[in-house]
N, C-alpha and C positions, 0 to 999 in steps of 0.2 A: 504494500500500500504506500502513494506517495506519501509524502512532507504534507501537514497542513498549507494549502493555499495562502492562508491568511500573514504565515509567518515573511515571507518576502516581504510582505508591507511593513512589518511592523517595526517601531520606533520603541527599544525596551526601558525604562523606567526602574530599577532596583531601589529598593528601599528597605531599609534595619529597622524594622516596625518601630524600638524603643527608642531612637534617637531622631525621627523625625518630624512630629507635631503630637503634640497633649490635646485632644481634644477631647476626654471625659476627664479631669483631675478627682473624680470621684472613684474609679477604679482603681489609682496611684496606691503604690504600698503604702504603709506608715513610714518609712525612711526613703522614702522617694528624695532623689537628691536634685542640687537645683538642674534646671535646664544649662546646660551648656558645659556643668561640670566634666573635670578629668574622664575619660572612657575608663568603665572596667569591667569586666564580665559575669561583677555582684550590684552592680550602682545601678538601679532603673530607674530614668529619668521621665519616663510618665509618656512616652511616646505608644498613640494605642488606631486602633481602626478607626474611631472617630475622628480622631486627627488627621488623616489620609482624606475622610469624607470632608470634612472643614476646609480641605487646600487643594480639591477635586479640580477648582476653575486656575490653581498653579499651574496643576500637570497640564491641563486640557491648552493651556495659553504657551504653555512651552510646545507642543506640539504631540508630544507624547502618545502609542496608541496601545502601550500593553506595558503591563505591571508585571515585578517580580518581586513578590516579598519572602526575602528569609523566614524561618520557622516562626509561626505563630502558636504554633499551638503549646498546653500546657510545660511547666520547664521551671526551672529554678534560677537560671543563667539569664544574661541579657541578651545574647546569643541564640539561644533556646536550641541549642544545635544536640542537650541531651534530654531528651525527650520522656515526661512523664505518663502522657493521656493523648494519643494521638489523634483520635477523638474530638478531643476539648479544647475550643480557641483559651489561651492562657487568658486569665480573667483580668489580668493585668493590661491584657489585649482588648478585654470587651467581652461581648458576648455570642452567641450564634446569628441573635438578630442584628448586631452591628456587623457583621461580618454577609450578611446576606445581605445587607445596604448599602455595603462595599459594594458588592459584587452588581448588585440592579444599577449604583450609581455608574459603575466603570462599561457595563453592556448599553446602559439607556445613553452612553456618548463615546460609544464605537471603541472603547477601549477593552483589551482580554487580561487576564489574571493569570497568571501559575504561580504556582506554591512549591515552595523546598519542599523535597522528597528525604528524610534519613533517615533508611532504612536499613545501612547497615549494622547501626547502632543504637542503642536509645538510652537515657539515664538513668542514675541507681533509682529512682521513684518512678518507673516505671514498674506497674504494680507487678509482671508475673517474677521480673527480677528481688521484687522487696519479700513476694514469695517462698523464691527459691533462698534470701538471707534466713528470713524466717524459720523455715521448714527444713533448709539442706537436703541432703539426697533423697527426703523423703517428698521436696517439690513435686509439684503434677508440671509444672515448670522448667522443671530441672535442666531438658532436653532444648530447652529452647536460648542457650547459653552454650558456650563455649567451654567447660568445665573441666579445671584440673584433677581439682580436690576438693572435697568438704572439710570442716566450715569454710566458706568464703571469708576474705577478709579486704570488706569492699570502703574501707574506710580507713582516714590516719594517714601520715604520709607514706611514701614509696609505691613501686610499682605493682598490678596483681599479680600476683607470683601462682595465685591459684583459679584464676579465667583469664579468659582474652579481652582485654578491652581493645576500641581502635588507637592504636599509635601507645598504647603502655600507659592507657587514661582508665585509671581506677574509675573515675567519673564515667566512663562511656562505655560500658559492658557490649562486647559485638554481639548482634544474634545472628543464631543461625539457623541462617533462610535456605538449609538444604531440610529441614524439619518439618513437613508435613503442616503442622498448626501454626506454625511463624510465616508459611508462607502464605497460607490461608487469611491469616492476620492483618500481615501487609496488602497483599492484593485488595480485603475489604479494606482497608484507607482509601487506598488510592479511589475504588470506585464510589465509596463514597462520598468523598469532598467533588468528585467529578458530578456526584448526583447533584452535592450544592449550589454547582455553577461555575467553578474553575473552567477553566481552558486550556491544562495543561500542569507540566511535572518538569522541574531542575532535581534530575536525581544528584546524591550529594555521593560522592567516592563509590562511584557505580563500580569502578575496577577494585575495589575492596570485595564486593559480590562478584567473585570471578566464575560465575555459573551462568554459562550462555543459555540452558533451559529455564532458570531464573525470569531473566530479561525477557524471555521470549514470551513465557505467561504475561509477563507484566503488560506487556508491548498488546497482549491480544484482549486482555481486561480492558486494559484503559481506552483502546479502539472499540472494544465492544458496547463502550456507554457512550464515547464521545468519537466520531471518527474522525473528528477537526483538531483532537487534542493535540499538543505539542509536547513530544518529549525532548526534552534535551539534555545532555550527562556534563559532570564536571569533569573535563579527563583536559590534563593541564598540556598534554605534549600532542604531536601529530601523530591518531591512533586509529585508522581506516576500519580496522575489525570494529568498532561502534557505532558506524551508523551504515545498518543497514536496517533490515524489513524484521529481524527476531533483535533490533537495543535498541536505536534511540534515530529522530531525526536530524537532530545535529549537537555539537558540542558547543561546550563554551569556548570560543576561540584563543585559548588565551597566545596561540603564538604567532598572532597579528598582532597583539600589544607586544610580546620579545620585541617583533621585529620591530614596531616604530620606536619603541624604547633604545634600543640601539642606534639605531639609525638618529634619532635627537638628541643623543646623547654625546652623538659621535664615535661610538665604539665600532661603528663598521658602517661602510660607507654604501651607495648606491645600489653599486653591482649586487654585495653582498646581501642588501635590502630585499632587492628583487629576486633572488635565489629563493630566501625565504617564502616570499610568494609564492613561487613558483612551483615549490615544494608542494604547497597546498594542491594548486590544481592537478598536480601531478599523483596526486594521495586519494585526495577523494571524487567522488563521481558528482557532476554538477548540484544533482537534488538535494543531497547533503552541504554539498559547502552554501549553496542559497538557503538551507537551512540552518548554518551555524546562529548562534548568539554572540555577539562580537564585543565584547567589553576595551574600556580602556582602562579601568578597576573595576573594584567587587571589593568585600568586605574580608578578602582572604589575603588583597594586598595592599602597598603602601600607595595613596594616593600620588598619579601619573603627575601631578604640578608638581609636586614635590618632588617626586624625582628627578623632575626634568627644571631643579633648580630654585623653582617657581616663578619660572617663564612661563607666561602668559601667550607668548608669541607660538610657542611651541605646542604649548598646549590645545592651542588656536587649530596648528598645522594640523595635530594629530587627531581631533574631530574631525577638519575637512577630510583625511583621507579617509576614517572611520567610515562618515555619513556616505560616501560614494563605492567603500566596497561592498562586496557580495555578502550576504547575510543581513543579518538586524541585528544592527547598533544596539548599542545598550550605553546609557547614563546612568551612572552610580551616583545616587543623593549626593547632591550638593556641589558635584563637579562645574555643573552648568553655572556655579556663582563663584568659582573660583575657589572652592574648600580644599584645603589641605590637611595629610595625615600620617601618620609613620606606621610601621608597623600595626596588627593586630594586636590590640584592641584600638590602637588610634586613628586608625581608620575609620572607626565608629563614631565617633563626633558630632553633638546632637545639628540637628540642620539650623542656622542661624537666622530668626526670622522679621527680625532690622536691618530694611532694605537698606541699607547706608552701609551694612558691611557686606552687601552684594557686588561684585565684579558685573556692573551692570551693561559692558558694552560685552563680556562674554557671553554673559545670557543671549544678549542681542545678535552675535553672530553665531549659537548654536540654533539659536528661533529661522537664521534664511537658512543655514543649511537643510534645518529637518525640514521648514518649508519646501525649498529647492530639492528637497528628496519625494516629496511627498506629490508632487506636480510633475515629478518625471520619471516616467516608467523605466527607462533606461538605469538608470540610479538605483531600481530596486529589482530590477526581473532582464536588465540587460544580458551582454556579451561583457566581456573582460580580453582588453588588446592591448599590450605592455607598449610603452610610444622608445620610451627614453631610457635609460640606466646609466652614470656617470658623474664620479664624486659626488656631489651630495642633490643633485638633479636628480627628478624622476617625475617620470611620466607614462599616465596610460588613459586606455576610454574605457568608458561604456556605451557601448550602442545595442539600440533595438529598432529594427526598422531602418527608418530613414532621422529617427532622434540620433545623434549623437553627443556624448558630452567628454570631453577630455579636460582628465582635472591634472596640474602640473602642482610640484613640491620644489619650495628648495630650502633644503634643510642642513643650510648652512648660515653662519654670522655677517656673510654681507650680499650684499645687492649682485642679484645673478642674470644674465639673461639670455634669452631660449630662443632655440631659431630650430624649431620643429618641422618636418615633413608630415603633410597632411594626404599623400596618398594615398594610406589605407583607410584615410576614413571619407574616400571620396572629395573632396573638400578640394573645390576649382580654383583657378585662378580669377581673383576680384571679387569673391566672396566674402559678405561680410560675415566674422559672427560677433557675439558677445560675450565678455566677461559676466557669466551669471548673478556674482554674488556686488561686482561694482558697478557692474550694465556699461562697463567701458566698451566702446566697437573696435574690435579688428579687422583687418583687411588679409587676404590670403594671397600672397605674391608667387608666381612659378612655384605652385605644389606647396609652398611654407608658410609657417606665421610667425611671429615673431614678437616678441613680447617679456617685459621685464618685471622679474619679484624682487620685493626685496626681502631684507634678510628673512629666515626662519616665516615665508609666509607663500600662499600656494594660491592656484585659482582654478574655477568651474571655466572652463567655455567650450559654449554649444549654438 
């Protein structure tokens, strides 16, 4: 079965439910800390569903047309990545019926949902594990863990010496989803929040469940309620066995950020840029790579400004290529105003919501691009034709039809300029086109165009 349709179009939106708008402070714990405090993965700062509902006409004015929220459901963490009641939106989240008001507001203005999937592990309050502390070998439980030895000693420091958690986290007991009733378990999650009205699964360390009949159940539930739904996997490297028709329709992209992250960084130039690329189309089959989810962070890594200095300009460059490749872009809260973060958990950072400490002309230029994406089919459902490669130049189109749009980089410290052959995209002599995003005109001379960036900044024309 192909990729959801819908996903080509889509413009992704992530959000860390606790850190980006309070809007029940009735549901806040009793040590809810202030808004805007240090991140840390005990401090809940009061960010809930109704706060997403309250800044609905944000997303909707940025452009936005599908959501990804981290775990909401039941948890202990601010994270929620260990999981107590899978079940149960965390109350600290809202309720069922905030969450299904979520869902009517985001569908009644064309926007779709998916929900973290983590399924390969869940936390110590997750009841049949508090069970098997309880009970020990005499759990009905028992089976559905990773089990060295009894008693468990799933508390205090040090590692479990006696289960598997994921990664040596006493915190995060793995289950195992080769058990008959675990898998049963999960599979009911998944179809039912899809009964709620999702649109979709970010499974979390899908290559931790390294059971391709796993996946393939999964793949055939969640088709069987939704055939639009979207899966997508976290799988951090270029890994072709995951998307096919028994795992996922695309991955998170993350080594389209490697490569502009190098490439702005200056760790490797042009040539080396476009290899990277190249890798890609060379790896997967089109339906998939137009299905990836293309981030430039996520809450797993250190915000792209920041790395990249906190240039502004760069950060600029590395949307425009974002918004014109293949897949659905994805905005990680708060990028779009210029937010900066280190590490996990500082990458979590409550969303700031005094416009005055908003980067208001980045807003401003991620608003034409999703625009300009969203008004050209080429940009979302095109061709991919590399123009250029060459120290820190680069250039490629997208064409569909007789739309074509070629967007140029140059990602280097000063003023560069481009004298492009335009024969493969058709493109005659004394034809005009334009700069998309400054509506400058150019002229097409003997097959060429020609045209000047300056430092660290790129352009659409079509």
């Amino acid at each position: 079965m192909p990729s959801p349709f819908w996903v080509q179009d889509a413009i992704f939106y992530q959000i860390f439910p606790d850190r980006f708008a309070n809007g029940d402070p009735a549901n806040d714990p009793p040590n809810v800390q202030k808004w805007g405090s240090a991140p840390t993965a005990w401090g809940f700062q009061g960010g809930d569903l109704r706060g997403i509902i309250q800044h609905f006409d944000y997303l909707l004015d940025l452009g936005i047309n599908a959501l990804y929220l981290t775990p909401i459901f039941s948890s202990t963490s601010t994270h929620r990545y260990n999981i107590s009641d899978y079940f149960q939106i965390d109350p600290k989240l809202g309720t069922l019926d905030d969450f299904h008001a979520l869902v009517e507001t985001a569908h009644r203005n064309g926007v779709r949902i998916i929900l973290d999937g983590v399924f390969n592990h869940c936390g110590r309050g997750f009841l049949p594990f508090v069970d098997v502390l309880e009970n020990g070998e005499h759990s009905p439980y028992k089976d559905w863990f990773l089990i060295n030895r009894f008693p468990l000693d799933a508390y205090g420091p040090g590692d479990p010496h006696n289960y598997i958690g994921w990664w040596n986290h006493k915190a995060l007991p793995k289950l195992n989803t080769a058990n008959t009733e675990v898998r049963k378990y999960v599979l009911g999650v998944a179809r039912y929040w899809l009964e709620q009205g999702i649109d979709g699964w970010r499974l979390d360390v899908p290559n931790e469940i390294d059971d391709d009949s796993f996946w393939a159940e999964f793949r055939r539930v969640v088709r069987s309620v939704n055939r639009d739904a979207y899966l997508v996997g976290e799988i951090w490297d270029v890994n072709p066995r995951w998307t096919d028709d028994k795992h996922f329709d695309g991955l998170m992209n993350y080594p389209v950020r490697d490569a502009l992250l190098a490439f702005l960084q200056g760790r490797e130039n042009a040539v080396q840029f476009s290899e990277r690329i190249d890798r890609l189309f060379k790896s997967y089959r089109s339906d998939n790579l137009y299905a990836m989810y293309v981030p430039l962070d996520s809450h797993d890594t250190e915000r792209f400004k920041t790395l990249v200095g906190g240039n502004t300009d760069k950060l600029k460059l590395a949307f425009l290529f974002q918004m014109a490749f293949l897949g659905a872009p994805a905005i990680y809260y708060g990028d779009e105003i210029g937010q900066e973060g280190g590490k996990d958990p500082d990458s979590h950072r409550a969303f700031p919501w005094k416009e005055m400490d908003w980067n208001q002309d980045l807003r401003s230029w991620i608003k034409i691009l999703i625009a300009i994406r969203k008004r050209s089919p080429s940009l979302r459902r095109g061709g991919f034709v590399q123009l250029f490669a060459e120290d820190g130049l680069y250039a490629f189109a997208r064409t569909l039809g007789e739309e074509k749009i070629l967007i140029a980089l140059n990602a280097t410290g000063r003023s560069r300029r481009y004298n492009l052959s335009c024969a493969s995209l058709g493109w005659t002599e004394e034809r005009n086109v334009q700069n998309l995003i400054s509506h400058e005109i150019k002229t097409v001379a003997g097959s060429q165009i020609t045209f000047t960036l300056p430092a660290w900044s790129g352009a659409w024309i079509g």
